[in-house]
C-alpha positions as CSV (number, residue, x, y, z in Angstrom):
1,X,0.0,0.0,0.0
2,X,1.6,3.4,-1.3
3,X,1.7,6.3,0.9
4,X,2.6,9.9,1.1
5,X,1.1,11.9,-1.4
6,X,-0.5,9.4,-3.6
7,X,-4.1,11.1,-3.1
8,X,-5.0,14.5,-2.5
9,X,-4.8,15.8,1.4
10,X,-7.9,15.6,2.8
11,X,-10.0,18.3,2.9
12,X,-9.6,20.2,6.9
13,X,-13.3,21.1,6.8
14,X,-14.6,17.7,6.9
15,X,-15.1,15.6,9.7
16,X,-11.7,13.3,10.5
17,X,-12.6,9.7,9.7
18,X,-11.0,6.7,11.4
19,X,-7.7,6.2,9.1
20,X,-6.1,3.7,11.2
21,X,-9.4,1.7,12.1
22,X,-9.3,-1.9,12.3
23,X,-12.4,-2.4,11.6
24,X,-14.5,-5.9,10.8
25,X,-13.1,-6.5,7.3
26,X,-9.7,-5.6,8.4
27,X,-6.8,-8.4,7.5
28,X,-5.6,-8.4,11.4
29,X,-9.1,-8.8,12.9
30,X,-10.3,-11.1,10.9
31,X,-7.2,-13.9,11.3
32,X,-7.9,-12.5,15.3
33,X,-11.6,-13.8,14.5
34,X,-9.9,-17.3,12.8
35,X,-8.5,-18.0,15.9
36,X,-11.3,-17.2,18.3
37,X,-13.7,-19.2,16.2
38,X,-11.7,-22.6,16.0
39,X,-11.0,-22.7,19.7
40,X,-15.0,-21.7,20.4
41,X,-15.7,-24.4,17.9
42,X,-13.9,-27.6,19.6
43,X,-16.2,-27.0,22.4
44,X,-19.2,-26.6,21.0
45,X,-19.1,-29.1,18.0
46,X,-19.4,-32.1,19.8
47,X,-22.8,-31.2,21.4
48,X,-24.0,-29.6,17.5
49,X,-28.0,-30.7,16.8
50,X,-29.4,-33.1,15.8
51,X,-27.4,-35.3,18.3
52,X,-26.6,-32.4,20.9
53,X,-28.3,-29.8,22.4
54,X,-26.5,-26.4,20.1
55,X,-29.0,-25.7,17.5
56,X,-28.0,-22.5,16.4
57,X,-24.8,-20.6,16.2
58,X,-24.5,-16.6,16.7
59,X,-21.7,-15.3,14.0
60,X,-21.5,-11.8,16.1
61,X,-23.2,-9.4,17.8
62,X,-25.3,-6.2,17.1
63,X,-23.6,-4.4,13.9
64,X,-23.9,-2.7,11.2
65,X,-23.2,0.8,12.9
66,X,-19.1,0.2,14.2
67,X,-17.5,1.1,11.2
68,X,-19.2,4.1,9.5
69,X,-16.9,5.7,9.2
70,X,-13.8,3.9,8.5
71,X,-11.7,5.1,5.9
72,X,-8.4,2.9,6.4
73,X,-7.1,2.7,3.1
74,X,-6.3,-1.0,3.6
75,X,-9.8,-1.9,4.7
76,X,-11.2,-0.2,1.8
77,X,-8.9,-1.8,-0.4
78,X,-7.8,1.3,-2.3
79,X,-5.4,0.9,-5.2
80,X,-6.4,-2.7,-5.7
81,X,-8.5,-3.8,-8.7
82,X,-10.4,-6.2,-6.0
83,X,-10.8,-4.3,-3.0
84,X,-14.1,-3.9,-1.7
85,X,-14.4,-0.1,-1.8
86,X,-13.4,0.0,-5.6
87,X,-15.2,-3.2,-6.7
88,X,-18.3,-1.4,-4.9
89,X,-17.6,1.4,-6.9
90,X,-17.2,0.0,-10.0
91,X,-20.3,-2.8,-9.6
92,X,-22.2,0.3,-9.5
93,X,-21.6,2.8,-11.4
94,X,-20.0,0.3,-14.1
95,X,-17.7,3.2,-15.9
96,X,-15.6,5.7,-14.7
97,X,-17.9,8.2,-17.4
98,X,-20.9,7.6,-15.4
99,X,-19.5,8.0,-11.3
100,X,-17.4,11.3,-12.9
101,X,-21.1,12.7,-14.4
102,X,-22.8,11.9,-11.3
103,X,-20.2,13.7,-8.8
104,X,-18.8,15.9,-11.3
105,X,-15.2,15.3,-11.3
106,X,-12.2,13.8,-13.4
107,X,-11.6,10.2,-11.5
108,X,-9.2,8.2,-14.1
109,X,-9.4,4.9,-11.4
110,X,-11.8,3.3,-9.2
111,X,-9.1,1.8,-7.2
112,X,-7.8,5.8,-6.6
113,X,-11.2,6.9,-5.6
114,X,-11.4,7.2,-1.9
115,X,-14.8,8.4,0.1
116,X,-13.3,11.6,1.1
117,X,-13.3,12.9,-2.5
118,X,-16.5,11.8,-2.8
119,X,-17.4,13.8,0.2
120,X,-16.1,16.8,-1.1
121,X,-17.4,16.7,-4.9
122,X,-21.2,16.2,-3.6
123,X,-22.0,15.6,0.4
124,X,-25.3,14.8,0.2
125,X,-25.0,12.5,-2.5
126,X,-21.9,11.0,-0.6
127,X,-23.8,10.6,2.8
128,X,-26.3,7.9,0.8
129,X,-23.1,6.1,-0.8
130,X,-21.7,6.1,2.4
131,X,-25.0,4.0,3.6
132,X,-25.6,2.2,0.5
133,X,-21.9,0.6,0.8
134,X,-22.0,-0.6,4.3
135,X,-24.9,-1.9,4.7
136,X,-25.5,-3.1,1.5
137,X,-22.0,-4.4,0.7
138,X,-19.8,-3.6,3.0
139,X,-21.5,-5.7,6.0
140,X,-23.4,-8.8,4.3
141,X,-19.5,-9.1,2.5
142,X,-18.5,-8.9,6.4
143,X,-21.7,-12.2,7.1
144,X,-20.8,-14.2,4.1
145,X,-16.6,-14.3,5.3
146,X,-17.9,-14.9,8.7
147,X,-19.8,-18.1,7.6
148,X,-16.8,-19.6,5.6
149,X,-14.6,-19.3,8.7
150,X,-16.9,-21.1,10.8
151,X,-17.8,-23.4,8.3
152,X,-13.9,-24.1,8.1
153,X,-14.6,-24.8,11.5
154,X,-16.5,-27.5,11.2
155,X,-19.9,-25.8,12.6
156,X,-22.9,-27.0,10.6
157,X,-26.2,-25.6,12.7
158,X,-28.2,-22.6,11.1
159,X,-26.0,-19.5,11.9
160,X,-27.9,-16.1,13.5
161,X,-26.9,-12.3,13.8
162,X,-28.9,-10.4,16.6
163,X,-29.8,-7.2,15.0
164,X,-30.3,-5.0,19.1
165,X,-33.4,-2.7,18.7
166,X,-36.0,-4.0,16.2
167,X,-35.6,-0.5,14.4
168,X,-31.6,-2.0,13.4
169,X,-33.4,-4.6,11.6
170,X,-33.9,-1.9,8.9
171,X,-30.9,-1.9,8.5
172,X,-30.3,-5.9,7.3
173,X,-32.6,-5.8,4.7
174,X,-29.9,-6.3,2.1
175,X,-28.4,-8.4,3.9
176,X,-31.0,-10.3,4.5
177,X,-31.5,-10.0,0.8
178,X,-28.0,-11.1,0.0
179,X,-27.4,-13.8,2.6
180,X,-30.6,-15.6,2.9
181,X,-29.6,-18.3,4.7
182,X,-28.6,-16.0,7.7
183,X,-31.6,-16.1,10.8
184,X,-31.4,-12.4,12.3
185,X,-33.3,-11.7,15.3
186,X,-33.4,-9.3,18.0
187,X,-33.7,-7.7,21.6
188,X,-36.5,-7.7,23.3
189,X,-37.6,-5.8,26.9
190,X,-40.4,-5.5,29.2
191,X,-42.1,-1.9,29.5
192,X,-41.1,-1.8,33.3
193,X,-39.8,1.9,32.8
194,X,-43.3,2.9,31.6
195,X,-41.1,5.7,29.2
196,X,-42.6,5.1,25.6
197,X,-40.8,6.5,22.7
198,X,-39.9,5.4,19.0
199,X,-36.5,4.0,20.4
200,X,-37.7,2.2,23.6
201,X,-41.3,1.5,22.0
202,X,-39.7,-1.0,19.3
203,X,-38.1,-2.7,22.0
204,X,-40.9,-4.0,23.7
205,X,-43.0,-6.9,23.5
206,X,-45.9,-5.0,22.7
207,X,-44.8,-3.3,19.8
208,X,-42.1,-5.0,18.1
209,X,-43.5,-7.7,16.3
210,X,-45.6,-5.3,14.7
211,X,-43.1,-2.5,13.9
212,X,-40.8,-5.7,12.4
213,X,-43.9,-7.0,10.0
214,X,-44.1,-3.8,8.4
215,X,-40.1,-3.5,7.2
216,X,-39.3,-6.9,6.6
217,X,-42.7,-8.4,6.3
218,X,-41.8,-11.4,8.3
219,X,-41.2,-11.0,11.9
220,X,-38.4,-12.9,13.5
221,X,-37.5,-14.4,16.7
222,X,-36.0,-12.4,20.0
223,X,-31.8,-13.3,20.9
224,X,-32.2,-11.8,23.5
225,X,-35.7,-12.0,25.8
226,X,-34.2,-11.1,29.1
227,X,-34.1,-13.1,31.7
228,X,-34.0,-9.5,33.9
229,X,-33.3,-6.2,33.5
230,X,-29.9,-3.7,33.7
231,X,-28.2,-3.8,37.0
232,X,-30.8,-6.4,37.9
233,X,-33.3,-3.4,38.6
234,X,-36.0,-2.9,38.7
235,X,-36.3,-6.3,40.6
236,X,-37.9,-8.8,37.6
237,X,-40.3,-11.9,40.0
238,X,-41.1,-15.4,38.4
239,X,-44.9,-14.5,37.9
240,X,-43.6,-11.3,35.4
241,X,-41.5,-13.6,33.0
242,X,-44.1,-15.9,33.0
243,X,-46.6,-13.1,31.3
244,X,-44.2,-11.1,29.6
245,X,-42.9,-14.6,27.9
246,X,-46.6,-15.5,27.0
247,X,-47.5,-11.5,25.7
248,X,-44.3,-11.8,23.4
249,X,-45.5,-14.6,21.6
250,X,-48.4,-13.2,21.7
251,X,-47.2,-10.4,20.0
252,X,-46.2,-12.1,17.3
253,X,-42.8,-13.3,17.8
254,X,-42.0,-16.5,16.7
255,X,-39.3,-17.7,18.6
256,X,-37.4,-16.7,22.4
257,X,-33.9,-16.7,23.6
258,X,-33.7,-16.0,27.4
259,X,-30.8,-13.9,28.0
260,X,-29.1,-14.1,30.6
261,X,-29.6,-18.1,30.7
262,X,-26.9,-18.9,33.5
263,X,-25.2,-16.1,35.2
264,X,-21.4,-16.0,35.5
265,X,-18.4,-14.0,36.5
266,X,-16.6,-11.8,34.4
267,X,-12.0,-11.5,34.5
268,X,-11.9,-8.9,36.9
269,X,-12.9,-4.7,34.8
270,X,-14.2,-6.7,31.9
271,X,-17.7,-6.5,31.0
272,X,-20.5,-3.4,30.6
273,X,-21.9,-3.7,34.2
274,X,-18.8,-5.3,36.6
275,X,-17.5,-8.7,37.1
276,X,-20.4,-10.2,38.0
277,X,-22.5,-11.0,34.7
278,X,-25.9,-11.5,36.2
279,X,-29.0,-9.7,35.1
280,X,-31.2,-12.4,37.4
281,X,-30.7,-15.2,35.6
282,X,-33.0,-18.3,36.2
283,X,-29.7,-20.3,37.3
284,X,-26.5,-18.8,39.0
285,X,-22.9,-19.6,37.7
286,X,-22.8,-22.6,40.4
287,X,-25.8,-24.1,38.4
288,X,-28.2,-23.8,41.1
289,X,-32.2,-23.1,39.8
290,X,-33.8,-19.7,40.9
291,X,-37.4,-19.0,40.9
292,X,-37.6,-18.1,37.8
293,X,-36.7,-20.9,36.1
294,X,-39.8,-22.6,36.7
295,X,-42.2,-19.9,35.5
296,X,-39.9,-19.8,32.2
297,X,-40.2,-23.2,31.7
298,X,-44.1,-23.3,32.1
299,X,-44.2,-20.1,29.8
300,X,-42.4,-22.5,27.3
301,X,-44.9,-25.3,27.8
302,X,-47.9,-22.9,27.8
303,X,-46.6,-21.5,24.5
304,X,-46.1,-24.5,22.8
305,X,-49.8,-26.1,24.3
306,X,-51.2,-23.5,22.5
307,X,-49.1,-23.4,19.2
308,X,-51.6,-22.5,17.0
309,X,-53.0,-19.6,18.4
310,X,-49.8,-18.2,18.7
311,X,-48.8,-18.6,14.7
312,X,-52.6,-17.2,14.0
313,X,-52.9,-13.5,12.3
């Protein structure tokens, strides 16, 4: 990768990017990823369905959104024929003619194109490239290299994304488009705060089902139904889970994940809320049943008793 002066300086009026990002489709994170995914994968692959009890297989966690604004020349592949910025580039627009008469410059390569000149010939029109590229190419490219890795690994169950908020889901629907075979799902919380709006609203159990049927016209199943709430307040009983389980099938959802299964304890100043990774999980790290695990399990039953009503319009 040349460097120096081999593009124009960048512009000081606009907004600094992240030049020396990592990023997903970064070289170095992904062999990182190669290595995280065999040694998960000798655990879980003796215990894979239909002989074990592992019938689905998360590739990550709640993206797009983490790299909007990476401009790392070697993630974006600039100056290569094949890198994923210029192939995007030139999948598109097909001739150099057509990208120069829509931004109104002189490009003479796609491979010596990079986002920033974009930026600066038409920001408007760059701000929906921008979007267009990640999440119609940049991530499900990101899915598909995922799958071969853990494929390589000899994982053979249905893979799944969870997609957070219900309004992310949006935000799939080329990849969804692109990588079929891919079950994305999504968070889903209890209204205990009683503080409705359009970000908490598609959260809950009462309106996400709904809010999902009218983007993707299918409505998926939750990752994560918690099991409790953040910092374990407020204080979630067995009799709640038992209604808010039935409501969100309900609802409309069509499958549920209880998150936090079994609690745990983080390496000590890792993890979001401490070192112990709780959230009032049905059964503690020491494997011991709370409660709660009874009323979830008699959700379950009740649910599947009364299958058919559920699946109904």
């Amino acid at each position: 990768m040349r460097t120096g002066n081999t593009f124009p300086a960048r512009p000081s009026h606009l907004p600094a990017p992240a030049l020396h990002a990592v990023a997903h489709m970064n070289g170095d994170f992904l062999a990182a990823v190669e290595k995280w995914y065999a040694a998960v994968s000798e655990v879980i692959k003796p215990y894979q369905a239909p002989d074990g009890f592992v019938v689905m297989t998360q590739l990550c966690n709640e993206v797009p959104g983490d790299d909007f604004s990476d401009e790392n020349p070697v993630n974006l592949g600039l100056e290569k024929k094949d890198g994923i910025w210029p192939t995007y580039l030139r999948e598109k627009y097909g001739t150099l003619e057509k990208i120069n008469n829509v931004y109104g410059c002189s490009f003479g390569d796609f491979s010596r194109i990079p986002p920033y000149m974009l930026e600066q010939a038409n920001k408007t029109l760059y701000e929906i490239e921008r979007r267009e590229y990640y999440y119609g190419c940049y991530y499900p490219k990101y899915f598909q290299k995922l799958r071969d890795i853990l494929k390589s690994c000899g994982i053979t169950t249905p893979m799944t994304h969870n997609a957070y908020c219900p309004r992310a889901l949006s935000l799939h629907i080329k990849n969804k488009e692109l990588n079929p075979w891919l079950n994305i799902g999504v968070d889903c919380y209890y209204s205990m705060s009683g503080n409705l709006n359009l970000t908490n609203g598609t959260y809950f159990c009462e309106y996400g089902p709904e809010y999902l049927k009218s983007i993707l016209f299918s409505t998926p199943w939750v990752i994560e139904q918690e099991s409790g709430y953040w910092f374990d307040f407020p204080r979630v009983y067995a009799p709640e889970l038992f209604i808010w389980n039935v409501w969100a099938a309900a609802g409309g959802y069509k499958g549920l994940n209880m998150y936090l299964w079994g609690s745990g304890s983080n390496r000590q100043g890792l993890g979001f809320f401490g070192t112990d990774h709780n959230w009032q999980a049905p059964v503690d790290q020491n494997g011991t049943r709370k409660p709660s695990f009874d009323a979830i399990q008699r959700s379950f039953a009740e649910i599947k008793k009364h299958a058919e009503d559920f699946r109904a319009d």
